[in-house]
N, C-alpha and C positions, 0 to 999 in steps of 0.2 A: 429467492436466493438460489435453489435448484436448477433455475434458469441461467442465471450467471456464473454457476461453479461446474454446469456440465458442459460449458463451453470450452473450447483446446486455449491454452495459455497460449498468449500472441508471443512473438519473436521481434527480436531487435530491429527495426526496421530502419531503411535512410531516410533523408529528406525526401519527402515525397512535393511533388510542385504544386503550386499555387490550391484554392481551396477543394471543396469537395463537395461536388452536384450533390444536391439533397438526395435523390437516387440514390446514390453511392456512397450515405451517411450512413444506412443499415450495415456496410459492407464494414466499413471502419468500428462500430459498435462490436460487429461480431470479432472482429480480431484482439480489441483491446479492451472490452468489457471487463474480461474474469480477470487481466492484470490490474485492474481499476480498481474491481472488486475489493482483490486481496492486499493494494494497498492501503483501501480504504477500512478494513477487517484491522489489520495490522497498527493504523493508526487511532481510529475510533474503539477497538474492542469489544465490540457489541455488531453482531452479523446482520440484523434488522438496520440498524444504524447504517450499516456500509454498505447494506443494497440499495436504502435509501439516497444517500450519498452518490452512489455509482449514477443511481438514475438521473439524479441533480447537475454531477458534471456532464452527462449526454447531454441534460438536454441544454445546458451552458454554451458546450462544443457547437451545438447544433443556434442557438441562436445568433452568438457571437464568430460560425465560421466567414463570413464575410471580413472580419478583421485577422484574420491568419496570414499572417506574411510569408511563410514558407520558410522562415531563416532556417527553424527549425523541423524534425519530424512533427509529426500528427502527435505519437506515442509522446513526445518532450513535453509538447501544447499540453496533452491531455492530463498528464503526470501534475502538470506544472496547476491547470486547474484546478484539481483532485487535489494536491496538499493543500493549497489557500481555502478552499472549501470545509476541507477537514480541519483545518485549523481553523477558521470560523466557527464551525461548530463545535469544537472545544472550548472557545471562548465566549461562549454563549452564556446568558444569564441561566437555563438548568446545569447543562453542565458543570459552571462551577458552586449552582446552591442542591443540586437533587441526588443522590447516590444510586447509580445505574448497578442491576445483577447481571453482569455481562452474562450472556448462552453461552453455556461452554460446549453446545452439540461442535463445534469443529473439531475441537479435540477428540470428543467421544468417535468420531464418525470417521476419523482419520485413518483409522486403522482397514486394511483389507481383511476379506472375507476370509480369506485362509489362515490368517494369524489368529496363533492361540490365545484365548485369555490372560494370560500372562504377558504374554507379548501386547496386549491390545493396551492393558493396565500402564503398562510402564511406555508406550507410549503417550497415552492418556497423560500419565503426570509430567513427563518430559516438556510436552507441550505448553502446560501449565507453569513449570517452572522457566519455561522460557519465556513466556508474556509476562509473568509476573516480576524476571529481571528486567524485560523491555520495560516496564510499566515502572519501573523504581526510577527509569533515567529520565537525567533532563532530554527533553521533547525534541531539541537538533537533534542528540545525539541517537534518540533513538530512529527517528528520519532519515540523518544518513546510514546508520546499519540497516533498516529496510530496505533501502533501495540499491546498497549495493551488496548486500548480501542477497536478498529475496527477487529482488528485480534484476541484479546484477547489470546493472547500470556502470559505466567508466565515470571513472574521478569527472573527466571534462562533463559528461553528461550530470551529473549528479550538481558539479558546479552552476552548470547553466540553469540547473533547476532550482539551486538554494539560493542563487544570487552572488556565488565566491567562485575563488579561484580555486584552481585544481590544488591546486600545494595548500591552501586553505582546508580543503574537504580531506584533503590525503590524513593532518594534522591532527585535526577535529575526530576523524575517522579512526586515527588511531589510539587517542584519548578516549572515546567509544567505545571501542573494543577494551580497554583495558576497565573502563568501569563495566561494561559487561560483565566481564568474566568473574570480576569483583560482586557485584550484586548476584549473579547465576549460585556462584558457591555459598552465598549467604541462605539460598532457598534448601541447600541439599538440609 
């Protein structure tokens, strides 16, 4: 996991053309790894789970890049692997019979070196009460708040990724948000 989370968070990038020399697979890894990571973190809840995950869509990327058409970025492709994946494995036979104790080292660990204990704490729980309102929603809604809050993806990109239309996402998005903030206030 230290591997993947001290890598620079990738940037928005364009369509990039046609596939990508096996060479130049390591290259596209390092850019888009730690966003894969964290969206895989954010969806699974369990940080062992999302590195595993992470590893899973590489090597997907990697065996199926001969069918990349280009319509879209690499980052779209990638995104678009990584939720099907993770929603596969939510829908797993443990998943829905075994009860997981998600690691909550993210939160613990979030905090900088210079923030005082108090500050480190009430980070800590913030953190906490924030997965635990993600973790009340239904499973779109929490999918499009990750990725257009955390990834900050556009309505159109988010669309492309869920399968709807922009004014779809926008809709949904803002039904999302309002159950958010509903469930957030139920944790204080």
């Amino acid at each position: 996991m230290n591997a993947i989370v001290s890598e620079p968070l990738a940037k928005a990038t364009g369509p990039e053309p046609g596939p990508v020399a096996p060479s130049g697979f390591a290259d596209l890894y390092q850019e888009h790894s730690r966003a894969i990571y964290y969206l895989a973190l954010r969806l699974l809840g369990d940080p062992d789970r999302a590195e595993d995950a992470t590893h899973d869509v590489f090597l997907k990327a990697f065996r199926k890049m001969g069918t990349f058409r280009g319509e879209s970025s690499f980052r779209t492709w990638l995104y678009r692997i990584a939720i099907n994946h993770c929603r596969n494995l939510q829908q797993s036979w443990n998943e829905r019979h075994m009860f997981s104790n998600a690691d909550q080292t993210v939160f613990e660990n979030a905090a900088a070196r210079t923030d005082s204990p108090l500050r480190v704490l009430e980070t800590k729980e913030l953190g906490q009460r924030i997965q635990k309102a993600l973790d009340s929603l239904p499973a779109e809604y929490r999918l499009l708040l990750l990725l257009v809050a955390d990834e900050q993806l556009s309505y159109e990109q988010v669309g492309a990724l869920t399968e709807q239309s922009a004014d779809a996402v926008r809709g949904k998005l803002h039904r999302a948000r309002k159950a958010f903030v509903l469930s957030f206030e139920k944790t204080a």
